[in-house]
Structure formats: structure tokens, C-alpha cells
Gaussian input, Z-matrix of N, CA and C with variables (Angstrom, degrees):
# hf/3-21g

backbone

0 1
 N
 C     1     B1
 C     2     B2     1     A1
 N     3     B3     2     A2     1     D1
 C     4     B4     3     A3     2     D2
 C     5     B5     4     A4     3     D3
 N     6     B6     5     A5     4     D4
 C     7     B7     6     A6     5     D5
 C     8     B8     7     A7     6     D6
 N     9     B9     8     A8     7     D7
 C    10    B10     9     A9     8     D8
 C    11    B11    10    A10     9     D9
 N    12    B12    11    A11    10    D10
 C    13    B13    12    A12    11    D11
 C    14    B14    13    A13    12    D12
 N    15    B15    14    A14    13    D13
 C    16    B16    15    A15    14    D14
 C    17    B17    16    A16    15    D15
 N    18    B18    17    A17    16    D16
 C    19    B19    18    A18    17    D17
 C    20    B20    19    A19    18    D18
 N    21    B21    20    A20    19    D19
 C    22    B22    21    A21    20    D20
 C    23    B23    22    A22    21    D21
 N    24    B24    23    A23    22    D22
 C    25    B25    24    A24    23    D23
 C    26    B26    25    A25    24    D24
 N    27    B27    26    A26    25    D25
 C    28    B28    27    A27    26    D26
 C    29    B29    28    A28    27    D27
 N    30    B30    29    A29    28    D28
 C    31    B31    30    A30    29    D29
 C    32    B32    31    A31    30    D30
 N    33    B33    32    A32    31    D31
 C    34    B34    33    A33    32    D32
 C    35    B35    34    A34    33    D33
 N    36    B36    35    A35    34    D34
 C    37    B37    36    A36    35    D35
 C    38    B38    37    A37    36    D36
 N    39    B39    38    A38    37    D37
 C    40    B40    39    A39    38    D38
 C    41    B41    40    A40    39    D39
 N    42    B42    41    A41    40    D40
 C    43    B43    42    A42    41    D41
 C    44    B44    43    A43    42    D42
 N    45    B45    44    A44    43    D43
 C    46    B46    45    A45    44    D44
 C    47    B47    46    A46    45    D45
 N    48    B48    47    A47    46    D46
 C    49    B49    48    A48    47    D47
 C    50    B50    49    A49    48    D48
 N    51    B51    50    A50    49    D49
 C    52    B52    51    A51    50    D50
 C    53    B53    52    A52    51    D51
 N    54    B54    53    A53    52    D52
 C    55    B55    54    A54    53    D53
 C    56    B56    55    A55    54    D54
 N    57    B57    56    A56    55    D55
 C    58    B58    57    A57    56    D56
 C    59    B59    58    A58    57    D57
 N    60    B60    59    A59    58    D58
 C    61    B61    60    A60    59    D59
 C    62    B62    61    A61    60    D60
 N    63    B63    62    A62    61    D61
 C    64    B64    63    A63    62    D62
 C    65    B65    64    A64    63    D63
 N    66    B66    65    A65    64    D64
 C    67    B67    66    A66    65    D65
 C    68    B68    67    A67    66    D66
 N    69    B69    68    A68    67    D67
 C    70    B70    69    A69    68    D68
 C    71    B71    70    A70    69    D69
 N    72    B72    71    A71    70    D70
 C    73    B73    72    A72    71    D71
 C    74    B74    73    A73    72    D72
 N    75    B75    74    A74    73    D73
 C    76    B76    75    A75    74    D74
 C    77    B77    76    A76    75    D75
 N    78    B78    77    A77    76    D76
 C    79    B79    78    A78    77    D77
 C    80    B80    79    A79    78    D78
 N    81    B81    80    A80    79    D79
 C    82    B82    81    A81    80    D80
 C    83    B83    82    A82    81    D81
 N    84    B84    83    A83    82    D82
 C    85    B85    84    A84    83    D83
 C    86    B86    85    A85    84    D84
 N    87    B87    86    A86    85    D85
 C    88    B88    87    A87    86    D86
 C    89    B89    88    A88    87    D87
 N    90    B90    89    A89    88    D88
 C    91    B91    90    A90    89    D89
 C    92    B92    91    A91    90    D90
 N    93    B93    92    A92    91    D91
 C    94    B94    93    A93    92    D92
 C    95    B95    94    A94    93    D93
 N    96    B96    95    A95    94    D94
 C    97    B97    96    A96    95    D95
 C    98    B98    97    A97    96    D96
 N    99    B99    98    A98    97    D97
 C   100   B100    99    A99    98    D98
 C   101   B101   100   A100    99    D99
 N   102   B102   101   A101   100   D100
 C   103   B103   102   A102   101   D101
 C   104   B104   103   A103   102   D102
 N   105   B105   104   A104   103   D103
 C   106   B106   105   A105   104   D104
 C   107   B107   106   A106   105   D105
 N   108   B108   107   A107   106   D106
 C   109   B109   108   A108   107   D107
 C   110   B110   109   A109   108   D108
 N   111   B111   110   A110   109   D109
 C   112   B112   111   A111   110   D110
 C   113   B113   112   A112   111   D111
 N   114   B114   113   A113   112   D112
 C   115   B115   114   A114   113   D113
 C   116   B116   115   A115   114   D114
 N   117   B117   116   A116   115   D115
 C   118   B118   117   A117   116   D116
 C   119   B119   118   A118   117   D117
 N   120   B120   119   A119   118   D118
 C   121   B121   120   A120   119   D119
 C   122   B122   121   A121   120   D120
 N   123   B123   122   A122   121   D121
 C   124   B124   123   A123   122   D122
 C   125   B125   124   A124   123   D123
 N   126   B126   125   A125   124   D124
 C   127   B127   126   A126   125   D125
 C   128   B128   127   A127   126   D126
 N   129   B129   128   A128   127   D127
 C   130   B130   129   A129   128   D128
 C   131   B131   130   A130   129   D129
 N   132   B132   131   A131   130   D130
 C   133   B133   132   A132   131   D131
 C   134   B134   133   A133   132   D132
 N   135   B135   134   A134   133   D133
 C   136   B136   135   A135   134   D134
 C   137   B137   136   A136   135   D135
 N   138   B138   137   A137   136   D136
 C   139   B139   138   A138   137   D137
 C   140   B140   139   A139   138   D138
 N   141   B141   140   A140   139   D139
 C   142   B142   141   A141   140   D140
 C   143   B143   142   A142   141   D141
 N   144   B144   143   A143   142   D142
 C   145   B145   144   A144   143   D143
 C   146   B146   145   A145   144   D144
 N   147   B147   146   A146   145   D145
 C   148   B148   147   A147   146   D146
 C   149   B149   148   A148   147   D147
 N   150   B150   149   A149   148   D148
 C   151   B151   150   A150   149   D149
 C   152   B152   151   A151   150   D150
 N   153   B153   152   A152   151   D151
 C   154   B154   153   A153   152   D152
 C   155   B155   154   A154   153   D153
 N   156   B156   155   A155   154   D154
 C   157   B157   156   A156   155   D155
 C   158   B158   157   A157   156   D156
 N   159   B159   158   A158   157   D157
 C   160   B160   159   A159   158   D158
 C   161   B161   160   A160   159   D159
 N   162   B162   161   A161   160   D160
 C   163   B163   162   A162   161   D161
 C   164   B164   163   A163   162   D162
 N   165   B165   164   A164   163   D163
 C   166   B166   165   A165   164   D164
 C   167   B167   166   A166   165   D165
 N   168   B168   167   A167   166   D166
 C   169   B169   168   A168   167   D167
 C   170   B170   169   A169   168   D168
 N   171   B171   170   A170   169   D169
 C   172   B172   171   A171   170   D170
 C   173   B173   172   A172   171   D171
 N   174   B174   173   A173   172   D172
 C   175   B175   174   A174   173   D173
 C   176   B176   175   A175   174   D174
 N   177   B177   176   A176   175   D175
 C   178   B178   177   A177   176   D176
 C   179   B179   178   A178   177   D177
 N   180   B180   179   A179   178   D178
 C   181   B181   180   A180   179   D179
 C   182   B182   181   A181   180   D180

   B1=1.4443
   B2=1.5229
   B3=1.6077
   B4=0.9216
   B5=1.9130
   B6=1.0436
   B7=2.0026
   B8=1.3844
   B9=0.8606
   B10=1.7778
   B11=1.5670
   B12=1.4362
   B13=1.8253
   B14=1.9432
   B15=1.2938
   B16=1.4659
   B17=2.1206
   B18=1.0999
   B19=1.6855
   B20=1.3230
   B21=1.3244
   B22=1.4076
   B23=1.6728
   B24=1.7260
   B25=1.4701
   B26=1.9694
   B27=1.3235
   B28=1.7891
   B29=1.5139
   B30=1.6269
   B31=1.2299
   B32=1.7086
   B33=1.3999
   B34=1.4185
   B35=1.6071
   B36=1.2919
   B37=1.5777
   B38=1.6514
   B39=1.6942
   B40=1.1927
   B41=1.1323
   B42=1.7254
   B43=1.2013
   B44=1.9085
   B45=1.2760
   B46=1.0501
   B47=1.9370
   B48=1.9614
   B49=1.5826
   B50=1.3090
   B51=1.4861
   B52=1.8475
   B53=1.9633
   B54=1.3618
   B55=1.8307
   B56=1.9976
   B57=0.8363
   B58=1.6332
   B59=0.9747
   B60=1.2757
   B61=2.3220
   B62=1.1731
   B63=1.3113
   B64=1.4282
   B65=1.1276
   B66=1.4441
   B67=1.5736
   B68=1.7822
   B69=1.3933
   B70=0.9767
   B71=1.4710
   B72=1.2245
   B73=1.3655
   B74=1.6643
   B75=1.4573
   B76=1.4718
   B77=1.1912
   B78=1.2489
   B79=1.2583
   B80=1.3537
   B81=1.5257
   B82=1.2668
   B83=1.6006
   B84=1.8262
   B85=1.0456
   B86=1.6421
   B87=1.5537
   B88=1.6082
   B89=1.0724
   B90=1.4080
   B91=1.7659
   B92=1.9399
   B93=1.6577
   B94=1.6959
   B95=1.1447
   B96=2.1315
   B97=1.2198
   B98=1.8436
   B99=1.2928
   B100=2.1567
   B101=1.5280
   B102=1.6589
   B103=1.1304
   B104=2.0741
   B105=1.7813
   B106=1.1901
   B107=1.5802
   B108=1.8155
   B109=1.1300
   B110=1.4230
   B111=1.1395
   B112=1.6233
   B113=2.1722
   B114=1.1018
   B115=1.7010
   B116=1.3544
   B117=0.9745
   B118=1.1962
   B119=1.9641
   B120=1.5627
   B121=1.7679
   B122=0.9876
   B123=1.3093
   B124=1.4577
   B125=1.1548
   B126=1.3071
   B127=1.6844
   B128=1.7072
   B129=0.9994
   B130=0.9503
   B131=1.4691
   B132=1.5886
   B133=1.1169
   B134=1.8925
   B135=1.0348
   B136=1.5913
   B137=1.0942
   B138=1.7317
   B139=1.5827
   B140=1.9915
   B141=0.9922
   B142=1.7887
   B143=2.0409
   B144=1.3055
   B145=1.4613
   B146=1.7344
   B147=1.1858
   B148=1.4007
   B149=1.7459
   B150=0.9899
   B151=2.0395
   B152=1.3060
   B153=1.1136
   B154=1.8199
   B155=1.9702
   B156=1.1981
   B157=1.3599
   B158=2.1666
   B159=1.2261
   B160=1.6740
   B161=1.7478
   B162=1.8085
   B163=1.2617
   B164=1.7352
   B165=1.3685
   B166=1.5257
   B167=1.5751
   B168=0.8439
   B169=1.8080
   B170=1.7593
   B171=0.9242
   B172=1.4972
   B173=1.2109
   B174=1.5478
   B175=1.4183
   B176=1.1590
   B177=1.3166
   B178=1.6238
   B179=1.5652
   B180=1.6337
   B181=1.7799
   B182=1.8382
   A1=108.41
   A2=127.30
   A3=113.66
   A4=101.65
   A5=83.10
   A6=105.64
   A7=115.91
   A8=134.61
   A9=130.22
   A10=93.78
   A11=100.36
   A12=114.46
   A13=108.53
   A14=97.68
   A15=116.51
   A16=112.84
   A17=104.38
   A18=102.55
   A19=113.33
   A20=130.66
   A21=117.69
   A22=104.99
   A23=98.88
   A24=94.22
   A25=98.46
   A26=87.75
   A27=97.79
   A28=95.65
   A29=139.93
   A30=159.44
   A31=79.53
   A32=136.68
   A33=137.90
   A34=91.81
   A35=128.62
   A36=110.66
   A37=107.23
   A38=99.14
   A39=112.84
   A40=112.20
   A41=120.88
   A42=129.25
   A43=116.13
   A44=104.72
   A45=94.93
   A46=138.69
   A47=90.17
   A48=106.49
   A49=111.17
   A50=119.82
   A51=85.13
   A52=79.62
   A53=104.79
   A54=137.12
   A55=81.99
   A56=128.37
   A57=156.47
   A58=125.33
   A59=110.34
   A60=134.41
   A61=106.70
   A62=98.18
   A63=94.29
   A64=156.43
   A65=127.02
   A66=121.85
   A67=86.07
   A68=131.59
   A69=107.23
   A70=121.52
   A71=120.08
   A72=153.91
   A73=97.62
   A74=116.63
   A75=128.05
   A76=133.28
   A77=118.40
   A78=133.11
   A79=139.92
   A80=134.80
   A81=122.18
   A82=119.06
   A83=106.24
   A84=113.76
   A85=98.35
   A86=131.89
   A87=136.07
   A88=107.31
   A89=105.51
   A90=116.10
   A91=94.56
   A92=106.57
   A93=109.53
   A94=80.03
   A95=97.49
   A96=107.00
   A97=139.81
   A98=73.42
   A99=85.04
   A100=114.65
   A101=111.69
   A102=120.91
   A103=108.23
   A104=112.22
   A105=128.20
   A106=81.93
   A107=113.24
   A108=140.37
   A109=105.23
   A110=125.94
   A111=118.97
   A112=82.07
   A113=112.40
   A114=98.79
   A115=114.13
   A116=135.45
   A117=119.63
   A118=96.88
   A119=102.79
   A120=95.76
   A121=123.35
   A122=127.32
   A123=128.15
   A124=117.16
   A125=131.61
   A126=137.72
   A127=101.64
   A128=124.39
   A129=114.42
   A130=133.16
   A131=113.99
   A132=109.72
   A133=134.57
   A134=106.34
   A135=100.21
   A136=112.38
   A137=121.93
   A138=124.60
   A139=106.94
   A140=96.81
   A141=134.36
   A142=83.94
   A143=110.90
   A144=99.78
   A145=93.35
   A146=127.21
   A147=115.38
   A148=107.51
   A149=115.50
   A150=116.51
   A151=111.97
   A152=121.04
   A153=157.21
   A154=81.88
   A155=120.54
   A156=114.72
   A157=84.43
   A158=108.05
   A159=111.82
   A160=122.94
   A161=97.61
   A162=115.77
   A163=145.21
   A164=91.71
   A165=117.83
   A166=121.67
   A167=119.93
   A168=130.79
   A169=94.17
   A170=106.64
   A171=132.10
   A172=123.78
   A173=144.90
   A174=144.64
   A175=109.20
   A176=125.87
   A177=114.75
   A178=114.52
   A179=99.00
   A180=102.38
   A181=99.75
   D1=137.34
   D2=169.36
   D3=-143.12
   D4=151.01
   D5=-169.51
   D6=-71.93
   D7=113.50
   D8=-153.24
   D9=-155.00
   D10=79.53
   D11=158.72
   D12=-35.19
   D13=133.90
   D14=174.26
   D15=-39.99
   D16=145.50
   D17=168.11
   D18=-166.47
   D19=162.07
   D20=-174.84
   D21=-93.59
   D22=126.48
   D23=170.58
   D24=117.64
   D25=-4.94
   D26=174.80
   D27=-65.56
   D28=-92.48
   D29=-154.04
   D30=-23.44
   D31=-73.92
   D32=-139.53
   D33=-85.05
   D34=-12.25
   D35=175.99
   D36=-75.53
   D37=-47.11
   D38=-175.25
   D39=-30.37
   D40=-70.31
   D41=-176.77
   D42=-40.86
   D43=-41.09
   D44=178.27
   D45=-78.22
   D46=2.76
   D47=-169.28
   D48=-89.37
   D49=-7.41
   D50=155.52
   D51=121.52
   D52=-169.60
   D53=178.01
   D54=-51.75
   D55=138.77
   D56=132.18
   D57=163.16
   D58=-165.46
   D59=-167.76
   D60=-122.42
   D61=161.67
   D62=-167.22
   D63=46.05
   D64=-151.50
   D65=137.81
   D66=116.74
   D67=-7.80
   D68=-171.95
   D69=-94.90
   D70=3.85
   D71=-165.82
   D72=-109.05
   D73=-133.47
   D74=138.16
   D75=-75.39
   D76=-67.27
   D77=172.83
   D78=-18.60
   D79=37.87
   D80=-176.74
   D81=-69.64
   D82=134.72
   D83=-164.96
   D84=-108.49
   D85=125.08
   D86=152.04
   D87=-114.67
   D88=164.09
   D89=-172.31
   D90=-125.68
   D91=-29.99
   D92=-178.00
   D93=-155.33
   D94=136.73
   D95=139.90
   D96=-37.28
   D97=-45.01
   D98=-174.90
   D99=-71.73
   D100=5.74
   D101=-174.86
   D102=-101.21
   D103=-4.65
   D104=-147.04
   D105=-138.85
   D106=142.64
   D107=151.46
   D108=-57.71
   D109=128.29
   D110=-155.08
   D111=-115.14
   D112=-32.56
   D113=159.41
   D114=-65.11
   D115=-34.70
   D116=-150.52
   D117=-96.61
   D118=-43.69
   D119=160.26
   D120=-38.32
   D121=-37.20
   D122=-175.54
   D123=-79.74
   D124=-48.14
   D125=152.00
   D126=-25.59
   D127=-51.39
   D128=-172.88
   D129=-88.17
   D130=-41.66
   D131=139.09
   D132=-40.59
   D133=-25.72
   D134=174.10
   D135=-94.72
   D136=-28.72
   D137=171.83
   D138=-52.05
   D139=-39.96
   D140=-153.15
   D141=-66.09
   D142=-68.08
   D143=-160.32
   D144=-92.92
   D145=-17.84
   D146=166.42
   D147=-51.62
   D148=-72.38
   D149=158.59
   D150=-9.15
   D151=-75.60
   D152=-165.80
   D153=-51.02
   D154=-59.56
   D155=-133.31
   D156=-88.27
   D157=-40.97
   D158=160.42
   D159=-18.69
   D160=-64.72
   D161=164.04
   D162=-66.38
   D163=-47.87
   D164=153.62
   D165=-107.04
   D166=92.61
   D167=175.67
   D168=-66.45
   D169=130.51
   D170=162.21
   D171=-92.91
   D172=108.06
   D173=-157.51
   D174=-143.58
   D175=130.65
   D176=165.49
   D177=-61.13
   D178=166.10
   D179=168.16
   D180=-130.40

């Protein structure tokens, strides 16, 4: 399972990532990498915590 904060333009990556669940929520579900566009995961994963970082700002102390 992996956690993939909301963004606009997710629904049309999805389609293009291959064997999984979900994902349209948080929740992306894989069972194999080799089953997943491993570009297009990544688009999304970076779309995914670019979002994340909007909401939650990350700062040193």
C-alpha cells in the first residue's frame, strides 16, 4: 500500500499505471512492481508529496 495525497491530474495518471486498486482517494494498492509503469509511479509519487508538502510544510527546528 502506498499513501498518495490527492492532486489534480491523478485520475488520468492512474489510468495510465498499469495492474492496481485504488489510488483515487489515498490509498494506492500494488501487488508487483513489474505489474506498474514505474514512470508514471513516479509522476505521481512526486506530484503526490509535492500536494502533501502544500498542506503540511516541513521545516527544520
Amino acid at each position: 500500500m502506498i499513501y498518495v495525497f490527492d492532486f489534480p491530474g491523478k485520475a488520468d495518471l492512474l489510468k495510465k499505471l498499469g495492474k492496481h486498486r485504488g489510488g483515487l482517494k489515498q490509498c494506492l494498492y500494488i501487488n508487483k512492481l513489474a505489474d506498474v509503469e514505474i514512470a508514471v509511479l513516479e509522476k505521481i509519487l512526486k506530484a503526490g508529496v509535492k500536494e502533501t508538502k502544500k498542506t503540511w510544510p516541513v521545516t527544520a527546528k
